[in-house]
Backbone as JSON Lines, residues from 0, in Angstrom:
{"i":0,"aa":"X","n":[114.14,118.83,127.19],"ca":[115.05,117.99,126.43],"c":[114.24,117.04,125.55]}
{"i":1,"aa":"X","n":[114.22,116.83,124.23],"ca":[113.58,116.03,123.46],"c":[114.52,114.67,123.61]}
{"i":2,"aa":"X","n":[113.17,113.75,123.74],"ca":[113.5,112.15,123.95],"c":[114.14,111.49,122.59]}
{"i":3,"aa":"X","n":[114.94,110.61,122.6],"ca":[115.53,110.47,121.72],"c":[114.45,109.09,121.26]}
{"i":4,"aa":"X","n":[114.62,109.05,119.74],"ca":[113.58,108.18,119.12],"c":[114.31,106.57,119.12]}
{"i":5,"aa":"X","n":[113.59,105.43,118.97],"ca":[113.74,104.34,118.58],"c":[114.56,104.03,117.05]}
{"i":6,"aa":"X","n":[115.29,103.16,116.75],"ca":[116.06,102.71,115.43],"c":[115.86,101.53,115.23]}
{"i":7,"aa":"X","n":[114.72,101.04,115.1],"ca":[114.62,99.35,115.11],"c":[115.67,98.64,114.53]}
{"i":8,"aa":"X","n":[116.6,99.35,113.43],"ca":[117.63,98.5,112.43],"c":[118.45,98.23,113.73]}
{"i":9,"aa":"X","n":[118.87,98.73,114.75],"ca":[119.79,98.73,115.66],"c":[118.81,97.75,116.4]}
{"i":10,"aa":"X","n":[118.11,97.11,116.62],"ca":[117.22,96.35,117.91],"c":[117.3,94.83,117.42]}
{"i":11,"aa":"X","n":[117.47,94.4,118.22],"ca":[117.89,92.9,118.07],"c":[116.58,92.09,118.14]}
{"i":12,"aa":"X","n":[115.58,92.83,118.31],"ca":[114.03,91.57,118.26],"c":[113.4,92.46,116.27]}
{"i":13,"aa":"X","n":[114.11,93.29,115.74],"ca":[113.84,93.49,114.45],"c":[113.63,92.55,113.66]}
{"i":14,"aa":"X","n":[113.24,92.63,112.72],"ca":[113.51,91.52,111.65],"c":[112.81,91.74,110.35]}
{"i":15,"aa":"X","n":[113.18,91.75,109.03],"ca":[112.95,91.76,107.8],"c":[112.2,90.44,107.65]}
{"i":16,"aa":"X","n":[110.88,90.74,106.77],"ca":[110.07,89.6,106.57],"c":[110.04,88.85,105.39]}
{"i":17,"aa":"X","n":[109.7,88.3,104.88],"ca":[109.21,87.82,103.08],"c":[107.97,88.11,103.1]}
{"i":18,"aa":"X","n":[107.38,88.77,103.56],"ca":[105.83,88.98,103.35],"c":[105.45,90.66,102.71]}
{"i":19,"aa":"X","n":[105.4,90.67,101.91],"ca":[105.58,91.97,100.64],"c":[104.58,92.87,101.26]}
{"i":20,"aa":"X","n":[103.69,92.26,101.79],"ca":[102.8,93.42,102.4],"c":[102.93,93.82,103.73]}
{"i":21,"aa":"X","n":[103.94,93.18,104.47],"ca":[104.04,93.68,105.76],"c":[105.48,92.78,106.19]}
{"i":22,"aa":"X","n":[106.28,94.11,105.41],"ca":[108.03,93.77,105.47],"c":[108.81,94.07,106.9]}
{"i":23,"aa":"X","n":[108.55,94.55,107.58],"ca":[109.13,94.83,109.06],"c":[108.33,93.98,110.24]}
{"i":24,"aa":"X","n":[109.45,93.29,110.75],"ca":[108.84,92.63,111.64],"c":[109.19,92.74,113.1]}
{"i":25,"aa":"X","n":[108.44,92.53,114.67],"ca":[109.49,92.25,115.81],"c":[109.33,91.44,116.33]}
{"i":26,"aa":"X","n":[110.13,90.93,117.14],"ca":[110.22,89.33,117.78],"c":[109.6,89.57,118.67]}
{"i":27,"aa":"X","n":[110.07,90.64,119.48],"ca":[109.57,91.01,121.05],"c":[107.85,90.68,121.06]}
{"i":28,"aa":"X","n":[107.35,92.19,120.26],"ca":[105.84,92.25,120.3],"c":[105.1,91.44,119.73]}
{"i":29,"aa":"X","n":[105.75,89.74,119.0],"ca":[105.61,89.3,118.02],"c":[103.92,89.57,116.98]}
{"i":30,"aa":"X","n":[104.68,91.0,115.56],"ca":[103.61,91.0,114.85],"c":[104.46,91.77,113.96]}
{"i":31,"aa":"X","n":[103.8,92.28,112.34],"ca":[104.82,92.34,111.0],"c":[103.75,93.58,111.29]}
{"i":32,"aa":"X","n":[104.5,94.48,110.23],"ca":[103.85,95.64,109.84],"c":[103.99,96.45,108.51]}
{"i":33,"aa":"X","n":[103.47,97.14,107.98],"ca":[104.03,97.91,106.56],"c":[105.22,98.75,106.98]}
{"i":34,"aa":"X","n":[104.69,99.84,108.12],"ca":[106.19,100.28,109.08],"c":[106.97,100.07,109.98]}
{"i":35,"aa":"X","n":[107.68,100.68,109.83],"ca":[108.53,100.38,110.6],"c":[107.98,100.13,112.05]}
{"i":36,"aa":"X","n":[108.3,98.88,112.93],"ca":[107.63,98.64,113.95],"c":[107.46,99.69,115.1]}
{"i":37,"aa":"X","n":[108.71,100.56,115.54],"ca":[108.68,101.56,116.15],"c":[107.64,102.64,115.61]}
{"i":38,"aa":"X","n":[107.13,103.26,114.97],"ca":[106.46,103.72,114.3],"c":[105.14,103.85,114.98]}
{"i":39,"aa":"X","n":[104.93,102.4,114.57],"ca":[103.43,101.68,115.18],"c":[103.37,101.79,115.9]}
{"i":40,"aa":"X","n":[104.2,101.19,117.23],"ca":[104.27,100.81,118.86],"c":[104.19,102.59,118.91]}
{"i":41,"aa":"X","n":[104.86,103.58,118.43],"ca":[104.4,104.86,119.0],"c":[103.18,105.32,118.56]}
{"i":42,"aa":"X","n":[102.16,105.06,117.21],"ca":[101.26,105.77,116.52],"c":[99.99,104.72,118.02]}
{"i":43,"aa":"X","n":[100.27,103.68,118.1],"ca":[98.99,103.14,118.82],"c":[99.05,103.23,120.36]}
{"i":44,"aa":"X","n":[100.61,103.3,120.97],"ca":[100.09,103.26,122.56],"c":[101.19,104.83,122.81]}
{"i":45,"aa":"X","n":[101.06,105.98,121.87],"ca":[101.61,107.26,122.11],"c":[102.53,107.52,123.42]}
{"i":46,"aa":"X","n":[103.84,105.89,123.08],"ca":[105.09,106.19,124.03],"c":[105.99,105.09,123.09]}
{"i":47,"aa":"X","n":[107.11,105.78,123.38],"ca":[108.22,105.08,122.54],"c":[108.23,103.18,122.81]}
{"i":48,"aa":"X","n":[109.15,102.47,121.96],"ca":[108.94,101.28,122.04],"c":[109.79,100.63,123.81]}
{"i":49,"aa":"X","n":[109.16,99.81,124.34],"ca":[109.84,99.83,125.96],"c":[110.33,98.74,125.42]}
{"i":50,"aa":"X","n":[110.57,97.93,124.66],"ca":[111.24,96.34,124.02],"c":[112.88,96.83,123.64]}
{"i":51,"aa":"X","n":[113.41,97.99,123.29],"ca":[114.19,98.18,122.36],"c":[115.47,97.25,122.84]}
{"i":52,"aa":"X","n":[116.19,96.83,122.41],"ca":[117.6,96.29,123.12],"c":[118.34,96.31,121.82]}
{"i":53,"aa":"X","n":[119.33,96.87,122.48],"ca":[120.73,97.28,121.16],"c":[121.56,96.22,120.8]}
{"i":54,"aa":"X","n":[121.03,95.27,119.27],"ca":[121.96,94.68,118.65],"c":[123.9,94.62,119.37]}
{"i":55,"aa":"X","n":[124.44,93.1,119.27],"ca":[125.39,93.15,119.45],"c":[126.27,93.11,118.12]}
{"i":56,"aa":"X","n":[127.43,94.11,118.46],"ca":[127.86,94.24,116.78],"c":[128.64,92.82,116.33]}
């Protein structure tokens, strides 16, 4: 069964930055990135993000 991926827009420690060079941000892991933070948290410790928590609508 393939694991289902991370949606940071849906994660409530997300956050849009003002910093043009590193526009995605998370509260949790607090640090900004060019990508999308999920992205990262999978390209550097090769497991999905364990922070995620689903925005309340």
């Amino acid at each position: 069964m393939k694991e289902e991926s991370v949606y940071c827009f849906k994660c409530r420690h997300f956050y849009i930055t003002w910093d043009k060079f590193f526009p995605y941000g998370c509260k949790a892991m607090g640090f900004k990135s060019k990508e999308i933070s999920s992205a990262v948290v999978q390209q550097s410790s090769g497991t999905k993000c364990l922070y995620f928590e689903k925005k309340e609508a």
